[in-house]
N, C-alpha and C positions, 0 to 999 in steps of 0.2 A: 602726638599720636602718629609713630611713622606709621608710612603707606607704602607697600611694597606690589610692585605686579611680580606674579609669579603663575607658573605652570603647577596648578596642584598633581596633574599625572598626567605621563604622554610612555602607553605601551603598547605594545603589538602583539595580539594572539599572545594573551594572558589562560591559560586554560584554568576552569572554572570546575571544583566539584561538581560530580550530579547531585549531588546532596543539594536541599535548598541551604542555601546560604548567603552573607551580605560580607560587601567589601565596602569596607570605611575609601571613601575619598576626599574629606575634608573632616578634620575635628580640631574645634577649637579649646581653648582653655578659658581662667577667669581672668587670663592677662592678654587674649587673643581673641580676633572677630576675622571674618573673612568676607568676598563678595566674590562670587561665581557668577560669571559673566560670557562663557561660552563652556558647550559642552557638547562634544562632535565624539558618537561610541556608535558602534557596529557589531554587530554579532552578538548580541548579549542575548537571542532569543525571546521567542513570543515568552507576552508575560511579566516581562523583570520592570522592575520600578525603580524609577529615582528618587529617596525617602530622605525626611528632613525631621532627625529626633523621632522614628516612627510613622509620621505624617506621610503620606504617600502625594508628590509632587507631580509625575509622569507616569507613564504606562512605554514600553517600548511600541514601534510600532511592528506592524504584521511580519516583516522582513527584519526582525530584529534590533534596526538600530533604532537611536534618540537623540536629539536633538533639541539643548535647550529653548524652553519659548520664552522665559521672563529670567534675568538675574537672581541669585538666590541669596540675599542674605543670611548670613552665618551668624549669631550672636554669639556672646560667651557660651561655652560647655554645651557647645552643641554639636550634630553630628550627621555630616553627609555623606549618602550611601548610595550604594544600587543593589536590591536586593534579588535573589534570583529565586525560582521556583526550584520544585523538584524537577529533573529532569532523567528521565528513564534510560538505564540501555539501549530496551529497545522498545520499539511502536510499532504500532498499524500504519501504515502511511496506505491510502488508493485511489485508484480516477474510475468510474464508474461515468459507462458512456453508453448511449442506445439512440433510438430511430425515434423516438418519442420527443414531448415538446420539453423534456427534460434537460436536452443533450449532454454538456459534460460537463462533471464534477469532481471536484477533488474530495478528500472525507480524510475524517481520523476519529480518534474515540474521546467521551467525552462523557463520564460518567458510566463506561459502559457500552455506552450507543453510538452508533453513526452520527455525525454531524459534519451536515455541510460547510464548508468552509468560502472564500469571498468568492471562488474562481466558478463559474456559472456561463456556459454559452448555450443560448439556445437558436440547434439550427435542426430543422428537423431531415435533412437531406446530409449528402456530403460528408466532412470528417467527423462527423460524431457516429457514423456507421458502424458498428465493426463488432467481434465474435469471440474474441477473445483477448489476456494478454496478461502482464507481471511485473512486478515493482523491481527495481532492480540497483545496489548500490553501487557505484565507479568504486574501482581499487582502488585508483589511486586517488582523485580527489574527494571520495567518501560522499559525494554528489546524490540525490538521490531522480531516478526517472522514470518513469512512466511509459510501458511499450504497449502497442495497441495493435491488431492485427484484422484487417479488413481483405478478403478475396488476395490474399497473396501481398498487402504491402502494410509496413509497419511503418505507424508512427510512433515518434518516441516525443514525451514531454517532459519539462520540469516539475518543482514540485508542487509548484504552486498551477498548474494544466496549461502552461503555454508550450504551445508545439515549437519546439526546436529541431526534427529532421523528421523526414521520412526517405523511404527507399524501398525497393522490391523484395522480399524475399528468395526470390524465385520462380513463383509457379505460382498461378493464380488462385489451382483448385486448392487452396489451405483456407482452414478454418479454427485452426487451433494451433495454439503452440503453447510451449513451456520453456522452463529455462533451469539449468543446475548451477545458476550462479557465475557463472562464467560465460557458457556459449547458451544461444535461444534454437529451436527446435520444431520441425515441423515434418510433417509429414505428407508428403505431395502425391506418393501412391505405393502399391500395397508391395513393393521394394527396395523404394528411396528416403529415406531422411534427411533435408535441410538442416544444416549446420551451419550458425554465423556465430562468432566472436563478436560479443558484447561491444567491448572493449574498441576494440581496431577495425571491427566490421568486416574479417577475412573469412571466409569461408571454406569449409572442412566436410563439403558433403559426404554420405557414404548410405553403402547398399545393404541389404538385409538378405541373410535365405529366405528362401519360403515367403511366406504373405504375414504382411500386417494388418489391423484391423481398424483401416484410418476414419474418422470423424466424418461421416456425410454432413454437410453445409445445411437443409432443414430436416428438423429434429436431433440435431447433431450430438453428441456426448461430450469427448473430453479427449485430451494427448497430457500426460502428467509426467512431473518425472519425480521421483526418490530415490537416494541414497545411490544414483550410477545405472538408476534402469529406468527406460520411458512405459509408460502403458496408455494403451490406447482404447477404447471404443465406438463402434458407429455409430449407435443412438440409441435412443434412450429405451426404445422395446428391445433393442438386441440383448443376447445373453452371454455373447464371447465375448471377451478381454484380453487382448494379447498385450507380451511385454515382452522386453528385451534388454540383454544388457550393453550401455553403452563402450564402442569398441576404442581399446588405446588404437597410436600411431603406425602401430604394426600387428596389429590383432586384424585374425583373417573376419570376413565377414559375419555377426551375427545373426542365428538363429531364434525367430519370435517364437518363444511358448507363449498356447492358447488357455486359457481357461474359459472352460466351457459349461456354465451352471446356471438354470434359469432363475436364481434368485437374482443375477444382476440385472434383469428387467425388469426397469420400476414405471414404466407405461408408454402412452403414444408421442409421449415429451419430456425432455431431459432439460431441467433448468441449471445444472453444472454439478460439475463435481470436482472434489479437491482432495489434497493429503494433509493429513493432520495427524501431529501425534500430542499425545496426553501429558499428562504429568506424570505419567509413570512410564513412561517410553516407547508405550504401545504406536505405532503409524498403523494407520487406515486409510482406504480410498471411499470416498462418502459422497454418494451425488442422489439428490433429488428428482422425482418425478413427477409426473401428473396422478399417479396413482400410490407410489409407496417410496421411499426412500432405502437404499442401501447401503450397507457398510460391510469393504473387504480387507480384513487383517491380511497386512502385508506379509506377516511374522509365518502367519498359519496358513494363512489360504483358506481360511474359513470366510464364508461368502453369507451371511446374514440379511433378509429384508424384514422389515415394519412393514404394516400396510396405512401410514400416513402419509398422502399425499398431499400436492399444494392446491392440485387444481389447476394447474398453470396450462396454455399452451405456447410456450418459449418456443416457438419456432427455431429462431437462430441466435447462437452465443452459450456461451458459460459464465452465468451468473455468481457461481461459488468462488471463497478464499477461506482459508484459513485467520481468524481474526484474534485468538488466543489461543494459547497452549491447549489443541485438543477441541476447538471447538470453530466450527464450521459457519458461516452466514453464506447464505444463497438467496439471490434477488429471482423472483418470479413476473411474471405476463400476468397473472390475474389480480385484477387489482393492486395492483404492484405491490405487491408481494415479499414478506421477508421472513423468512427461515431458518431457525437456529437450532443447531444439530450438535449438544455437547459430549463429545465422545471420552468426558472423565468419568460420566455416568453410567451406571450396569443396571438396566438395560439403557440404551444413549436416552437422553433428557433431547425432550424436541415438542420445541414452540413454533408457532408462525401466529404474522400479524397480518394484517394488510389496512389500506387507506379506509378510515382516516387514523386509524391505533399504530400504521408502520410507523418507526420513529426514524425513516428515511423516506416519508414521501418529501418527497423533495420540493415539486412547488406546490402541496395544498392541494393536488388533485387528480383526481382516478385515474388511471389508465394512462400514467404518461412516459411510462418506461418505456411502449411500444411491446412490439413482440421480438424484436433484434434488439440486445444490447448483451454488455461482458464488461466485464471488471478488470484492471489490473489493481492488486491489490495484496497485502502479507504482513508477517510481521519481519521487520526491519532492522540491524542495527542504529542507532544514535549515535552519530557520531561526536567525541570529546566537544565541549564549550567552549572555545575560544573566541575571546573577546578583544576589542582595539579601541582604546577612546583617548582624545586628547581635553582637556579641561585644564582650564587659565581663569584669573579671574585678579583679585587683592587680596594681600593676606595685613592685615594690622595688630598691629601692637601698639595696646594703650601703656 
């Protein structure tokens, strides 16, 4: 019965359908047996298993790789795999951070719902502070991170909530920002806009005519941007909304139009607002109140309120994202609070839960969001599955 050692595979960044699907890496015959005896893979993604004839041997770990723990014998006509789940375009990826005894989390979806994931710090002072912020993916390394914005200074995370930089924006009176995928955004007063590059972290500030309508710090509203124009409002009882469109490298300064209609008062506090468009291409800007919720067609300019409130008093931050095509979640101060605003619906479909029914109370108990917290948070590309694993082991022949 020769006995042969051998490499059954040694690849590097194998890219992997998103389809679920399995890759044979050992199959034998009724004249052949094997013994797999190390098994060193990376990148395979949460989820994927190592399966012997169907049997499921491993689980990857959280960080995607696997590493065998016991040698695996092979008998006649048998067959070893790794098999991979479905994996999506694209996802919810967010970090969800506040003043409470929550501090910070990361989340994705999970059936639908929010679900917390391993990364959990609680500190109730200090960097879990903050009022706003956005998910955002590297060009070039398709990376995904987490930006957070407190009094003028951003931190940025991984994806799993470990801080990897922080740095000033500029100005400290900011309380909101946004981003168009490229550069992030802030507005520091009612004639400057902060500009940073994502990316390289350069800076491109510039001036506006006239007055914009920036975010006050408590009871604050929102700074948004869609499709090349930001909008902004003060707070959550105000009724103006100004926007603007963002200027190229030699476009003279812009001019903010106001909209001015007292449906966008939705009460004495604003738990966040976001953009979201539907399945049929419709965008809206949709933010929650203490007394009614609004939603303004960006297309039209039609300015719509419900009178469903949360009840909330969200002092500080913006608790809204966008978490599927067209449909809105906003985290609330009362009770911790969660809000779902589905704008494929005519008239919009709108739920709220709160503790113990939110299926995002985080630890088990009331009131621990605080009344400061903000979301970075969206839907995301996935980037392709590529995988690297080397596996050795004996291959025999009876």
């Amino acid at each position: 019965m020769p006995e042969q050692v051998k490499v059954f595979q040694n690849i590097v960044d194998l890219e992997v359908s998103p389809e679920a699907t399995t890759q044979n890496i050992v199959s034998t015959t009724s004249t052949t047996k094997a013994v797999i005896s190390d098994i060193d893979a990376i990148n395979l993604g949460r989820g994927a298993t190592l399966e012997q004839d169907g049997h499921v041997l491993q689980t990857s770990n959280n960080d995607g790789s696997l590493q065998l723990n016991k040698s695996i014998l092979v008998d006649n006509n048998s067959t070893v795999s790794f098999k991979f789940p479905l994996r999506p375009s694209t996802g919810l990826k967010g970090l969800f951070f506040c003043n409470g005894s929550e501090g910070l989390n990361t989340f994705t979806t999970v059936n639908g719902y929010l679900n917390p994931e391993v990364k959990s710090v609680s500190e109730t002072t200090g960097i879990n502070i903050g009022t706003s912020g956005f998910v955002h993916v590297h060009g070039v390394t398709s990376t995904i991170k987490f930006y957070k914005l407190c009094a003028g200074v951003v931190t940025e995370y991984d994806e799993d909530g470990v801080e990897t930089d922080e740095f000033s924006f500029g100005a400290t009176n900011v309380h909101q920002m946004c981003t168009d995928g490229t550069y992030m955004y802030a507005i520091s007063s009612a004639s400057t806009v902060l500009r940073r590059h994502i990316d390289t972290g350069i800076h491109s500030d510039f001036s506006v005519t006239g007055g914009l309508y920036m975010p006050a710090h408590n009871q604050g509203s929102y700074t948004l941007h869609h499709n090349g124009k930001i909008y902004s409002k003060t707070s959550g009882g105000g009724n103006v909304m100004s926007y603007f469109t963002i200027p190229g490298p030699n476009d003279p300064a812009p001019t903010p139009i106001d909209i001015n209609n007292v449906n966008l008062a939705v009460g004495g506090y604003s738990d966040g607002a976001c953009v979201v468009t539907n399945t049929l291409g419709e965008s809206y800007i949709v933010e929650q109140g203490t007394n009614y919720f609004t939603y303004y067609n960006i297309s039209t300019g039609v300015v719509s309120k419900i009178q469903n409130g949360s009840q909330s008093s969200t002092e500080y931050g913006n608790g809204a994202f966008e978490a599927a095509p067209g449909v809105a979640l906003i985290f609330g101060e009362h009770n911790d609070r969660l809000t779902v605003i589905d704008m494929n619906e005519s008239p919009p479909a709108w739920t709220t839960s709160q503790y113990p029914n939110n299926p995002y109370s985080l630890g088990g108990n009331a009131n621990t969001f605080g009344n400061q917290f903000g979301v970075a948070a969206g839907i995301v590309p996935i980037a392709p599955r590529k995988f690297s694993s080397y596996i050795a082991g004996v291959n025999i022949t009876e």
